[in-house]
C-alpha atoms as a printed R data frame, in Angstrom:
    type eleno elety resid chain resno       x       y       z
1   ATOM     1    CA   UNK     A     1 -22.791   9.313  -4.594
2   ATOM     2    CA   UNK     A     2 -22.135   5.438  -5.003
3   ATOM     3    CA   UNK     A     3 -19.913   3.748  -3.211
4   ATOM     4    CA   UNK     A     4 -19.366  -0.457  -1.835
5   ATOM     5    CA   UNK     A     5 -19.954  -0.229   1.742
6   ATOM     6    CA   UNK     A     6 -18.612  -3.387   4.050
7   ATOM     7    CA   UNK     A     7 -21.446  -3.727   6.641
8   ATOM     8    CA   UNK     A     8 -20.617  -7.038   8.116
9   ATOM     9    CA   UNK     A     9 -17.343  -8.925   8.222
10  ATOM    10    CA   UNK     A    10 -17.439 -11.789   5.823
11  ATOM    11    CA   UNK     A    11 -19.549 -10.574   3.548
12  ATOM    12    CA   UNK     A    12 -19.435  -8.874  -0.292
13  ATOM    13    CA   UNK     A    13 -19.487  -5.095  -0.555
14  ATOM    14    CA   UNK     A    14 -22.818  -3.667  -0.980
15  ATOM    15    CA   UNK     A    15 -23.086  -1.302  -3.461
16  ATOM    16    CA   UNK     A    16 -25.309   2.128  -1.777
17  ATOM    17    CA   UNK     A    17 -25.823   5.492  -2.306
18  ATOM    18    CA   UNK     A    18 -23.829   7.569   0.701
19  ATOM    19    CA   UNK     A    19 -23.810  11.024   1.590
20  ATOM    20    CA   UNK     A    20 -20.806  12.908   1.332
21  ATOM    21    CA   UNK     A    21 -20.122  16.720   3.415
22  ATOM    22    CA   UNK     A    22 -18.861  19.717   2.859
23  ATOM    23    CA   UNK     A    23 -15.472  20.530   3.046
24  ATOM    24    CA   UNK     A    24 -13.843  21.378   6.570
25  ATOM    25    CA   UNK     A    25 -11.285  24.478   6.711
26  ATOM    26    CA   UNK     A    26  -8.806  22.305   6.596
27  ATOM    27    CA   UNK     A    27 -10.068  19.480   4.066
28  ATOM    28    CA   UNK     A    28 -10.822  18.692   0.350
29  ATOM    29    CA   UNK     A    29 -13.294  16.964  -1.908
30  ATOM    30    CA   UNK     A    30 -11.795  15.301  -4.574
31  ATOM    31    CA   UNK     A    31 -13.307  13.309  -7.185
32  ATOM    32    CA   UNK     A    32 -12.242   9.415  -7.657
33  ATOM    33    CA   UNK     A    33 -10.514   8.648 -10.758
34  ATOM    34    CA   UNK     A    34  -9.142   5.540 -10.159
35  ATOM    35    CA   UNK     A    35  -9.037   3.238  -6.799
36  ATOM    36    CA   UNK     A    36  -6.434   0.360  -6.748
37  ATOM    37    CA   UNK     A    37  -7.902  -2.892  -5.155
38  ATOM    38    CA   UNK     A    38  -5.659  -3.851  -2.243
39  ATOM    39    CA   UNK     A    39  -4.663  -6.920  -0.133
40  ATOM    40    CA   UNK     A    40  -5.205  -5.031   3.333
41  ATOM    41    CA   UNK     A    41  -9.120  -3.982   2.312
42  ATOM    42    CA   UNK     A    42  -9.394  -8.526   2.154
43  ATOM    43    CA   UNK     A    43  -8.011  -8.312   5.960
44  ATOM    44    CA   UNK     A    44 -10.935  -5.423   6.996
45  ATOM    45    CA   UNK     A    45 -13.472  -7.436   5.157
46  ATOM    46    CA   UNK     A    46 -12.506 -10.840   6.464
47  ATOM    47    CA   UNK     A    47 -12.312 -10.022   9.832
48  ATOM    48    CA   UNK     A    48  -8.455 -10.256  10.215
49  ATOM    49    CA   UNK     A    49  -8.277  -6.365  11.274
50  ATOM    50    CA   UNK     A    50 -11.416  -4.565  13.142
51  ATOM    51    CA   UNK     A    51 -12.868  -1.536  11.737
52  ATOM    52    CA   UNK     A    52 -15.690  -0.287  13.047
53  ATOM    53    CA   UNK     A    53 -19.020  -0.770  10.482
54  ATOM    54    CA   UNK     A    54 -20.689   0.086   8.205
55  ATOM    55    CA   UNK     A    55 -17.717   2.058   6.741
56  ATOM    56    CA   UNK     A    56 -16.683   3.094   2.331
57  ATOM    57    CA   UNK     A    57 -14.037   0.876   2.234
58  ATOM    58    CA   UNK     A    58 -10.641   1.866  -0.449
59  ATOM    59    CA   UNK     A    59  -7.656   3.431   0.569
60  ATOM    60    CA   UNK     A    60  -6.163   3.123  -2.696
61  ATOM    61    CA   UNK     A    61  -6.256   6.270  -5.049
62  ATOM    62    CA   UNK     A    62  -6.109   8.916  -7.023
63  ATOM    63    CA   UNK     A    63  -8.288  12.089  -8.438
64  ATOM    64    CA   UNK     A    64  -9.032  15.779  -9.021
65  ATOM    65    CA   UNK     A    65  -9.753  18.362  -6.545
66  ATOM    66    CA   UNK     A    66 -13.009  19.875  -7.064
67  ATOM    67    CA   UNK     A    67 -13.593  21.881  -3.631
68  ATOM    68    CA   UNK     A    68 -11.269  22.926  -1.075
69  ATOM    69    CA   UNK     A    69 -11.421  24.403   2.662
70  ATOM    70    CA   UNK     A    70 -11.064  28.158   3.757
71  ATOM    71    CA   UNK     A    71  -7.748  26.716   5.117
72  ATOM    72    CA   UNK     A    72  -6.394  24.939   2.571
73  ATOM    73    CA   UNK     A    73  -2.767  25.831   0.809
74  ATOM    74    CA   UNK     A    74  -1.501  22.383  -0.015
75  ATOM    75    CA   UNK     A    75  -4.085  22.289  -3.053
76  ATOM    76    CA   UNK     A    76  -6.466  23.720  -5.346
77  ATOM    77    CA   UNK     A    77  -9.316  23.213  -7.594
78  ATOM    78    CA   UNK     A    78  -8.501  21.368 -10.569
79  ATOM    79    CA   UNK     A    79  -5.343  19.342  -8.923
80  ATOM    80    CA   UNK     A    80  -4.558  16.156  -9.920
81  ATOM    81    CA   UNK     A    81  -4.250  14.502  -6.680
82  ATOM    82    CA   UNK     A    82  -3.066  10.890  -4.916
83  ATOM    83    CA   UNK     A    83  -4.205  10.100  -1.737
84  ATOM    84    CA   UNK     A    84  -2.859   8.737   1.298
85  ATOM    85    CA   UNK     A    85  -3.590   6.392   4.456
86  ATOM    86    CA   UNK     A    86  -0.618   8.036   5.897
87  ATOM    87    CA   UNK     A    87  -2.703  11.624   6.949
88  ATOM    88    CA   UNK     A    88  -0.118  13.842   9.240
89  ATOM    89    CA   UNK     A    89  -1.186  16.719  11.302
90  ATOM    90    CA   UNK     A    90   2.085  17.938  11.068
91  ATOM    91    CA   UNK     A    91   3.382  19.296  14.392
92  ATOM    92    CA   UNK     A    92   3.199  16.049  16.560
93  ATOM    93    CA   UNK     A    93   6.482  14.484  18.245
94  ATOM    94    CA   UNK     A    94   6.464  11.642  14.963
95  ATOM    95    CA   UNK     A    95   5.856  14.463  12.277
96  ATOM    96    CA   UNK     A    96   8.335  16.855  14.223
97  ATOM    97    CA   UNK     A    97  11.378  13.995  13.831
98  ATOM    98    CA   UNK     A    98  10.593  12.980  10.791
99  ATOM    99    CA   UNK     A    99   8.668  10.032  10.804
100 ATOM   100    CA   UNK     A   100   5.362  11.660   9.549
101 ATOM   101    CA   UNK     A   101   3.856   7.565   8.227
102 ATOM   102    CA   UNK     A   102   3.549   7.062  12.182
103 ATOM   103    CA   UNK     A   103   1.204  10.178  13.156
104 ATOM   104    CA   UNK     A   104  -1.840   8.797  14.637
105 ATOM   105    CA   UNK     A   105  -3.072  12.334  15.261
106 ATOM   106    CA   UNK     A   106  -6.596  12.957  15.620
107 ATOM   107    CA   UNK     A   107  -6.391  16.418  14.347
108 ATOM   108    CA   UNK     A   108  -6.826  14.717  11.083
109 ATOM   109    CA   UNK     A   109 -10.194  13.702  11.322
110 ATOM   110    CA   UNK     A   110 -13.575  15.361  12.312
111 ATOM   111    CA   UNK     A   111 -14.405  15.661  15.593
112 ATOM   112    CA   UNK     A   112 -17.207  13.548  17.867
113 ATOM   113    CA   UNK     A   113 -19.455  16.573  17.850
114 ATOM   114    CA   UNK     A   114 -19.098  17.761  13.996
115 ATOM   115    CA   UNK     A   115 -20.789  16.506  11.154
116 ATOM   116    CA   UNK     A   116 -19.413  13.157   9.396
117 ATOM   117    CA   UNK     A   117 -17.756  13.560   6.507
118 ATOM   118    CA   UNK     A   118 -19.893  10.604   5.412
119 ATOM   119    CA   UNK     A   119 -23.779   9.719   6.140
120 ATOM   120    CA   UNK     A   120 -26.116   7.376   5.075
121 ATOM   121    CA   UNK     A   121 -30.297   7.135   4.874
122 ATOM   122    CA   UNK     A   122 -29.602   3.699   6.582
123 ATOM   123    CA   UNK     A   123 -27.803   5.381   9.558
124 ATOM   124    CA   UNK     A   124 -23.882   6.213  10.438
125 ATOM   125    CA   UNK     A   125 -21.298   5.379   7.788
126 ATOM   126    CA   UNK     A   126 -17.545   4.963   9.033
127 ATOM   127    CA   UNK     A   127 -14.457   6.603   7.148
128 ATOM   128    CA   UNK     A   128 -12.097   3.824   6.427
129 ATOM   129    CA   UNK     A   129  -8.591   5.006   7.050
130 ATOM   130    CA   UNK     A   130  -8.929   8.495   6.304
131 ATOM   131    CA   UNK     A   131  -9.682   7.715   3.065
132 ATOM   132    CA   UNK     A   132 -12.769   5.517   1.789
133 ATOM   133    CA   UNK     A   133 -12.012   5.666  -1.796
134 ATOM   134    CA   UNK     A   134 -14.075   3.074  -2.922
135 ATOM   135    CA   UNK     A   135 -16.340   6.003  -4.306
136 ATOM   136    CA   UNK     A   136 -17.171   8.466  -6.656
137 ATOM   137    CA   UNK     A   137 -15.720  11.081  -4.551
138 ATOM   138    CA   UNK     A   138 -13.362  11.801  -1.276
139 ATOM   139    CA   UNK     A   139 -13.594  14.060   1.766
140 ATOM   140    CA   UNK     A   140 -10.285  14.026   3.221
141 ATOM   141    CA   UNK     A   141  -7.988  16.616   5.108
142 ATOM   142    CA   UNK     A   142  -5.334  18.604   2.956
143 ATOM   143    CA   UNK     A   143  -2.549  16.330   4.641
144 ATOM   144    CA   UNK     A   144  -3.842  13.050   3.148
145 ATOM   145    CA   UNK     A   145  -3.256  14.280  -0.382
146 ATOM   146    CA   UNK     A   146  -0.338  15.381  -2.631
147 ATOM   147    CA   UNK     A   147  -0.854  17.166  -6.366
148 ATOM   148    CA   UNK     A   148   1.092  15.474  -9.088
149 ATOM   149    CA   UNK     A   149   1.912  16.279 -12.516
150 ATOM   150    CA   UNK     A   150  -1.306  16.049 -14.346
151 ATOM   151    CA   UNK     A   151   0.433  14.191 -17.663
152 ATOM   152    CA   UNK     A   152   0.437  11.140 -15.195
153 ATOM   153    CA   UNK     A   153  -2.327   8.873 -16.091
154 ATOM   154    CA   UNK     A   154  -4.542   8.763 -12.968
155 ATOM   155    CA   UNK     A   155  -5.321   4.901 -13.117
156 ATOM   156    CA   UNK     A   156  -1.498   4.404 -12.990
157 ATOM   157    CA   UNK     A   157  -1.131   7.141 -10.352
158 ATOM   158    CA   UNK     A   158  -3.727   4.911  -7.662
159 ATOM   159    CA   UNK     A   159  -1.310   2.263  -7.242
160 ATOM   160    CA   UNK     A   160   1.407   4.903  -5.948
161 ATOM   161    CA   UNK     A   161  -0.888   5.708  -3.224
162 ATOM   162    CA   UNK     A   162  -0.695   2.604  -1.381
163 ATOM   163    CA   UNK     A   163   1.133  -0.624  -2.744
164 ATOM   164    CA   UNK     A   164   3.461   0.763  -4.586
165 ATOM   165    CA   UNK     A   165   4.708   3.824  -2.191
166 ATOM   166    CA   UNK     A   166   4.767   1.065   0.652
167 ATOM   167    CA   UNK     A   167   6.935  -1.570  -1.710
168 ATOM   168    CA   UNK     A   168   9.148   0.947  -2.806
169 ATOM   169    CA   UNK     A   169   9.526   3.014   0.284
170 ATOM   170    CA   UNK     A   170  10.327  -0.201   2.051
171 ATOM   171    CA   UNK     A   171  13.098  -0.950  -0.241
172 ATOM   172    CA   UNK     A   172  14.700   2.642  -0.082
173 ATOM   173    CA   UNK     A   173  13.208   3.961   3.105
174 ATOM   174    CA   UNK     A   174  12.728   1.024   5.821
175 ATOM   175    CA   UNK     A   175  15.560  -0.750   5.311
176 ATOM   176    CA   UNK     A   176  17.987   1.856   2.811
177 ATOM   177    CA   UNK     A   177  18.951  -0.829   0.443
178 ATOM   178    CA   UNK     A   178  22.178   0.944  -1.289
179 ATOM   179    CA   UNK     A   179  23.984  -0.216  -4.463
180 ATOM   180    CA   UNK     A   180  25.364  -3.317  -4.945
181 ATOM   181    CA   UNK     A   181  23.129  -4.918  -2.004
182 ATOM   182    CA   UNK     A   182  21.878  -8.592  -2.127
183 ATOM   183    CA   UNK     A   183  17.479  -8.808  -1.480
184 ATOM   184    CA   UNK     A   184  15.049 -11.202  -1.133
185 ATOM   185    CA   UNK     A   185  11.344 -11.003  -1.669
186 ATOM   186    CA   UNK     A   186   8.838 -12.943  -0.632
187 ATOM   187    CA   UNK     A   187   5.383 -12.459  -2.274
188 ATOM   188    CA   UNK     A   188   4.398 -10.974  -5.770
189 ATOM   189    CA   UNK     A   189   1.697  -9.371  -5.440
190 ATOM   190    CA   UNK     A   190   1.433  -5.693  -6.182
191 ATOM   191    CA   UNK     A   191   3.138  -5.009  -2.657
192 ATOM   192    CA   UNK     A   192   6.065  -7.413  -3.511
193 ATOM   193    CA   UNK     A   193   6.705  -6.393  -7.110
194 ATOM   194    CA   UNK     A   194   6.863  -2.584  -6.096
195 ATOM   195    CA   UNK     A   195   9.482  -3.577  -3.748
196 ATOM   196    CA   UNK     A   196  11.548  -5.833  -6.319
197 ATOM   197    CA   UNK     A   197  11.222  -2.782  -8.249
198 ATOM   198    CA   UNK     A   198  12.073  -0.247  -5.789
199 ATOM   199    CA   UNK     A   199  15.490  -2.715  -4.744
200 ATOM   200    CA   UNK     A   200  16.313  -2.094  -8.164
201 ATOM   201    CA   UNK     A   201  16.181   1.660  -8.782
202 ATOM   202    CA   UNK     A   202  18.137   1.649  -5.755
203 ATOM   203    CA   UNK     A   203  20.846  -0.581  -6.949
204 ATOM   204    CA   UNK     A   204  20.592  -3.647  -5.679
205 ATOM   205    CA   UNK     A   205  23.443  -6.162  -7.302
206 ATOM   206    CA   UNK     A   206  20.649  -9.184  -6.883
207 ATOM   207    CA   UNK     A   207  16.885  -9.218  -6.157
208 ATOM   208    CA   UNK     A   208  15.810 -12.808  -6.019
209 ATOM   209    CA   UNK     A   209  11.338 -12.966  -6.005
210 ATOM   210    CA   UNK     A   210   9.863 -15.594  -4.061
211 ATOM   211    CA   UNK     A   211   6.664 -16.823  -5.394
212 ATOM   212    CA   UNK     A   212   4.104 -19.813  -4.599
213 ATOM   213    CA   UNK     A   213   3.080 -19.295  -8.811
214 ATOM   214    CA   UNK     A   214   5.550 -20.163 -11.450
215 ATOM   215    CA   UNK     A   215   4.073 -18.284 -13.688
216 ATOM   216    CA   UNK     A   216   5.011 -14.973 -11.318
217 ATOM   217    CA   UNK     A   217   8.760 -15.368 -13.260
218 ATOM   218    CA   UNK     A   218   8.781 -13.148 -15.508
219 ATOM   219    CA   UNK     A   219   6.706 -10.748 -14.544
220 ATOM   220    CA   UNK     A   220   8.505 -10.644 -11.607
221 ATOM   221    CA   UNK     A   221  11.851  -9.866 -13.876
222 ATOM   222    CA   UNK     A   222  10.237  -7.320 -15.864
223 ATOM   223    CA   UNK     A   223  10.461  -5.154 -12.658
224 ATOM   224    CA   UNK     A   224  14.009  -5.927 -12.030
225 ATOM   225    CA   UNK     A   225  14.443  -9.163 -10.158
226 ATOM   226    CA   UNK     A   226  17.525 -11.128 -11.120
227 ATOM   227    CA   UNK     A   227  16.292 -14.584  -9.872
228 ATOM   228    CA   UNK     A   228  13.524 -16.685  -8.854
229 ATOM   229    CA   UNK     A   229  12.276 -19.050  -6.764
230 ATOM   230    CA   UNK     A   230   8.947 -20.515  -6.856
231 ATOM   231    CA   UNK     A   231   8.222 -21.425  -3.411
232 ATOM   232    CA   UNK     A   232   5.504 -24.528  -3.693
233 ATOM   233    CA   UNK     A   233   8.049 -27.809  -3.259
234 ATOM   234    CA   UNK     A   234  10.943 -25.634  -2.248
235 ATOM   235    CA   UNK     A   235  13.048 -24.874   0.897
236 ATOM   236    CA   UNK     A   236  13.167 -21.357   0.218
237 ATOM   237    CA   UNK     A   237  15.359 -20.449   3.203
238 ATOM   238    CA   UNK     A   238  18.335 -22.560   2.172
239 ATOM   239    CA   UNK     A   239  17.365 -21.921  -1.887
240 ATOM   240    CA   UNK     A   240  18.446 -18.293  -0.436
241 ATOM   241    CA   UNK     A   241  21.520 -18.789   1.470
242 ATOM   242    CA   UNK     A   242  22.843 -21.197  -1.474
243 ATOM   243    CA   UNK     A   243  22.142 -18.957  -4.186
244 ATOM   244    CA   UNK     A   244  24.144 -15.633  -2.156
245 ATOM   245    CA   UNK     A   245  26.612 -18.067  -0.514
246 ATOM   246    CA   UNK     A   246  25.131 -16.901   3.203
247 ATOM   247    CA   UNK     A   247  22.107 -15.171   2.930
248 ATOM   248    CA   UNK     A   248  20.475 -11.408   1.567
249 ATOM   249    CA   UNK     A   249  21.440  -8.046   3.391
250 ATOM   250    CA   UNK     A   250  17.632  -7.126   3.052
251 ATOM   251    CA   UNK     A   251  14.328  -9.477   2.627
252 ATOM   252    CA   UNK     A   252  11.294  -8.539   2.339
253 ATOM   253    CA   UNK     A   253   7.971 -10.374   3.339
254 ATOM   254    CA   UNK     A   254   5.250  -8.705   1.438
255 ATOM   255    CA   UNK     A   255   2.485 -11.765   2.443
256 ATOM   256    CA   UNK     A   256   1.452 -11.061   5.717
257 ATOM   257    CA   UNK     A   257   1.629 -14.807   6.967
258 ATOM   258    CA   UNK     A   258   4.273 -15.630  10.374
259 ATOM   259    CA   UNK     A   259   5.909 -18.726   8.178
260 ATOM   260    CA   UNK     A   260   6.865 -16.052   5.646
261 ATOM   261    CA   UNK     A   261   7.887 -13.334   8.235
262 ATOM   262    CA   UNK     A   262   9.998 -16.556   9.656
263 ATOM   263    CA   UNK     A   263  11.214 -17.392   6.237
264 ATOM   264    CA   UNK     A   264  12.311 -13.910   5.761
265 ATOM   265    CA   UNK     A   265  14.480 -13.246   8.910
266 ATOM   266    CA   UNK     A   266  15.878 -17.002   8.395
267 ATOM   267    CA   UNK     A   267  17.147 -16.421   5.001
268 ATOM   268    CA   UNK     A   268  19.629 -12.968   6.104
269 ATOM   269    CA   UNK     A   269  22.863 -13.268   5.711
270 ATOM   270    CA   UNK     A   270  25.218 -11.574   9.456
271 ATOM   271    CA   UNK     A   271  23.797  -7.648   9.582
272 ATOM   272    CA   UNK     A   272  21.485  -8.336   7.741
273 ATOM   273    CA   UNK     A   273  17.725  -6.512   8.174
274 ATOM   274    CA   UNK     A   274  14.224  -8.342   7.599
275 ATOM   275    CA   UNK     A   275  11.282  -6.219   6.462
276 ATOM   276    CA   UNK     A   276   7.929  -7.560   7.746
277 ATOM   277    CA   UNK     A   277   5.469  -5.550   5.103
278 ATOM   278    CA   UNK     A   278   2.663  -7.677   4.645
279 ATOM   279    CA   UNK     A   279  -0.055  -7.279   7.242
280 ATOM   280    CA   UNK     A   280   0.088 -10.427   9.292
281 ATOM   281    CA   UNK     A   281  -4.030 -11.163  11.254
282 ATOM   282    CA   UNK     A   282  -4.024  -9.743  14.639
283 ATOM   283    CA   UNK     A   283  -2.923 -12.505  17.359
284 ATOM   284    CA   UNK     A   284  -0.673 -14.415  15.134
285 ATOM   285    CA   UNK     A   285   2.742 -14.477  16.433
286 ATOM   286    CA   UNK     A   286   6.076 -15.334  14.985
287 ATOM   287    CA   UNK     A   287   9.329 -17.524  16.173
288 ATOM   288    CA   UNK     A   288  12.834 -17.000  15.774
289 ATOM   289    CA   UNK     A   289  15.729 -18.714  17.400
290 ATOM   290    CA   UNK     A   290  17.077 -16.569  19.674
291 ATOM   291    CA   UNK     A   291  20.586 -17.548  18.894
292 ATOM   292    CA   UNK     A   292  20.348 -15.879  15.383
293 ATOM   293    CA   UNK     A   293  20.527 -12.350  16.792
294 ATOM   294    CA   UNK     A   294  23.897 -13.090  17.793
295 ATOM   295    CA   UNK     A   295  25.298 -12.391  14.065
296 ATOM   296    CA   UNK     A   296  23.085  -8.822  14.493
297 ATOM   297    CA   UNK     A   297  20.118  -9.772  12.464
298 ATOM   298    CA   UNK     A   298  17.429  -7.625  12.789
299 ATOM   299    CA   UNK     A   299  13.572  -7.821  11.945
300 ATOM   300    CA   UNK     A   300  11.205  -4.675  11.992
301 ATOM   301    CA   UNK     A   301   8.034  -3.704  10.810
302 ATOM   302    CA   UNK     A   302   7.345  -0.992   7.534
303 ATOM   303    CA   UNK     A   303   4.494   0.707   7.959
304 ATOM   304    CA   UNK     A   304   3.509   2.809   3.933
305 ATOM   305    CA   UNK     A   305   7.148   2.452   3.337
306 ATOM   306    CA   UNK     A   306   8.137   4.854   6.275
307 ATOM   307    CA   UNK     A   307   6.673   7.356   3.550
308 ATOM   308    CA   UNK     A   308   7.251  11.598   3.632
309 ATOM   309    CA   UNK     A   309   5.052  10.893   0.551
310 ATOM   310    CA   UNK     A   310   3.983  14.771  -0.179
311 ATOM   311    CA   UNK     A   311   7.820  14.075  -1.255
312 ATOM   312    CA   UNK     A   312   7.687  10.934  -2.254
313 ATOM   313    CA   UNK     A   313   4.975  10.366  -4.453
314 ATOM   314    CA   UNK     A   314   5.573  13.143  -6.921
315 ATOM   315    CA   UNK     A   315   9.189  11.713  -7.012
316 ATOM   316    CA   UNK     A   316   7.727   8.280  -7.695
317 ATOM   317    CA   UNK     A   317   5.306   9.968 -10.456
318 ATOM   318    CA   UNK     A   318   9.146  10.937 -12.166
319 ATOM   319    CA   UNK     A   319  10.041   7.847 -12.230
320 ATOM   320    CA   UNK     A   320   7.113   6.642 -13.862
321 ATOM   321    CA   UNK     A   321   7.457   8.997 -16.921
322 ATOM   322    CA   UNK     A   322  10.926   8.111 -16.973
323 ATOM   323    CA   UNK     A   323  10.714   4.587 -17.435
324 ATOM   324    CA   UNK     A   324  11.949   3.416 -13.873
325 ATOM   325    CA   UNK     A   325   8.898   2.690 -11.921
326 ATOM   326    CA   UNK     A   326   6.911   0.027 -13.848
327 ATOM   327    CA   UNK     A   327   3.116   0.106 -13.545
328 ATOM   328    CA   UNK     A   328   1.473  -0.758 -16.893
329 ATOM   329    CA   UNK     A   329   2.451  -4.253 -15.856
330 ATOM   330    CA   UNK     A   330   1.160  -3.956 -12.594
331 ATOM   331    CA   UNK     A   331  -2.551  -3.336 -13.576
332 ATOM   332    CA   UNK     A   332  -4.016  -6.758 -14.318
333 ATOM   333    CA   UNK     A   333  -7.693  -5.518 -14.738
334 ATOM   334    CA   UNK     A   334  -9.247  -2.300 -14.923
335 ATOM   335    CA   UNK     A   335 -13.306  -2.315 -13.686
336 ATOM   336    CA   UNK     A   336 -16.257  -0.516 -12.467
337 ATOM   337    CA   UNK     A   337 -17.273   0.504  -9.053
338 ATOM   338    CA   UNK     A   338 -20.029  -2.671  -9.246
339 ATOM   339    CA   UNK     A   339 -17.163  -5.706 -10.101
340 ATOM   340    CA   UNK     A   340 -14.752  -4.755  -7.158
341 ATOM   341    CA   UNK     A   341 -16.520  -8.340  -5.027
342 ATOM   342    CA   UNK     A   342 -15.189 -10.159  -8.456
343 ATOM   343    CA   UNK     A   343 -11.641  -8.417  -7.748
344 ATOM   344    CA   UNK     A   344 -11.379  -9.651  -4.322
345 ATOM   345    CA   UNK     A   345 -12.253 -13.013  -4.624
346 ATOM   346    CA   UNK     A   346  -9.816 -12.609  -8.033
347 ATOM   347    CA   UNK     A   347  -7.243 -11.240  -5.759
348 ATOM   348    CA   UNK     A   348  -7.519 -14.433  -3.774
349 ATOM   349    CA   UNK     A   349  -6.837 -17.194  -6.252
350 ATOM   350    CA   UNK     A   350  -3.393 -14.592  -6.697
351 ATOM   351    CA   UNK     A   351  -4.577 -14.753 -10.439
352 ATOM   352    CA   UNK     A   352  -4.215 -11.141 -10.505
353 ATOM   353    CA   UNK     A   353  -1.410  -7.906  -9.366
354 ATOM   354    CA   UNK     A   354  -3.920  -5.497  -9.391
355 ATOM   355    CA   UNK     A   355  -7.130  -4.717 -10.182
356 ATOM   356    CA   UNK     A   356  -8.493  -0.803 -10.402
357 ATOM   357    CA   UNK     A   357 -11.413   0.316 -10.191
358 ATOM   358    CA   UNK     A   358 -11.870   3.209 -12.463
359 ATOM   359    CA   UNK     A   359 -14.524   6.029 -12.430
360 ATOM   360    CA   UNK     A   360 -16.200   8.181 -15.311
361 ATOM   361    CA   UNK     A   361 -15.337  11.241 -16.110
């Protein structure tokens, strides 16, 4: 099959033929119909987060069952399927309480002894977070997949699997933003809009977007902000605190930069809860004045939008056909399997939401 291998850090995704295995008793080979283009595959490729190499990168997606395991009984042949970073084995202490994003269980994977679910004629190739959807098809286990409705268009359905499920689920999830709630988000990309979005099918009274691009206004309304703010000669902090006489209840730093993360805990109002989603380069650290917890601030992390997403995402696919969850908008570029170098360095001028990759039939 083809898929765009990363083989060193730095440098544009080669386009190969890999071999892909046979499915596991407990796994499933799914065909790629669509892979969204994401912010965190930049951070593997430019060397912010290790991965070990060569590896398929794309995390990203969605598709259609086409084999399954002896074990198998979450799917079958012929699914429509989106896939998911967050793979649970199910019976750990995190999956056991609840809190099945965090597994880190290696029951999910193959063994050092088995057979990769990915080769190459060049040598090893690497699995990139359980996933590697950046190709025509997918070996994954059962638990890193959900079926959907198959009147869901599949190119629309990618997004849910990573960007949007962590936006959203940080929004309802992470930090339970209830109705009538003040929020605050910082970066528009697809991460940020999903969580504008998400802050407003859960009620939020006002959902101010924080942008370096003007032009991010409206688009940023469309998915339910009320305000905006474009950040590029502004002091967004006290912008915020002005504009909700105090500060937000939730913010929501979907960049992965420590001024932003800063930014985002500076501009809470007393109780109020900062959401560090964006994936901020291993090493960097961030300040805060010490003083501030005093009025019982808080800051934490959101790791997939502290997903249950076999739940989830087919809820999220409802509100898609119903109107609430906007994604048309979100797709800036649809493309083959050879332009996804173009998408990245698109991704970095922020000229773009998202760009997906799609596959043919």
């Amino acid at each position: 099959m083809k898929a765009a291998v990363l083989r060193e850090v730095g440098k544009p995704l080669q386009i190969e033929d890999v071999q892909i295995n046979k499915p596991g008793p407990h796994e499933v080979l799914i065909r790629t119909a669509a892979a969204g283009v994401c912010h965190s595959d930049l951070h593997f490729i430019e060397g912010s987060y290790p991965h070990p190499l060569p590896a398929v990168l794309g995390h990203e997606s969605a598709g259609i069952v086409e084999q399954v395991g002896s074990e198998v009984r979450t799917v079958k042949p012929g699914d429509h399927v989106i896939t998911c970073l967050s793979a649970f084995c199910g019976h750990c202490e995190y999956c056991l309480t609840g809190h099945m994003s965090l597994c880190v269980s290696p029951d999910t994977k193959r063994g050092k002894d088995d057979e990769p679910r990915l080769s190459s004629a060049k040598g090893p190739m690497m699995q990139y977070l359980n996933l590697s959807s950046f190709a025509e098809h997918m070996l994954i286990h059962e638990h890193a997949c959900v079926a959907i409705r198959q009147d869901m268009p599949l190119d629309r359905a990618a997004l849910i699997g990573c960007g949007v499920m962590t936006g959203v689920g940080a929004a309802m999830h992470t930090s339970n933003v209830r109705p009538g709630d003040t929020v605050a988000v910082i970066g528009l990309g697809g991460v940020g809009l999903a969580a504008v979005n998400g802050a407003a099918i859960a009620g939020a009274s006002r959902i101010i977007g924080i942008d370096m691009a003007p032009g991010k206004e409206n688009m940023a309304k469309s998915f339910g902000a009320t305000d905006f703010i474009c950040a590029k000669d502004a002091d967004v902090v006290k912008e915020v605190i002005e504009m909700t006489k105090g500060g937000v209840q939730h913010s929501f730093e979907a960049i992965g930069l420590s001024k932003t993360a800063e930014q985002a805990f500076n501009m809470l109002r007393r109780g109020g809860t900062a959401n560090i989603i964006g994936m901020i380069p291993v090493g960097q650290t961030i300040s805060l004045m010490g003083a501030a917890f005093l009025g019982e601030k808080r800051i934490q992390g959101s790791l997939m939008g502290s997903n249950r997403f076999p739940v989830d995402m087919p809820r999220l696919v409802d509100f898609y056909m119903a109107g609430k969850l906007h994604l048309d908008d979100m797709i800036s570029r649809r493309i083959k399997l050879e332009d996804v170098n173009e998408a990245f360095v698109e991704m970095k001028t922020g000229a773009v939401a998202r760009s997906v990759i799609v596959f043919d039939a």
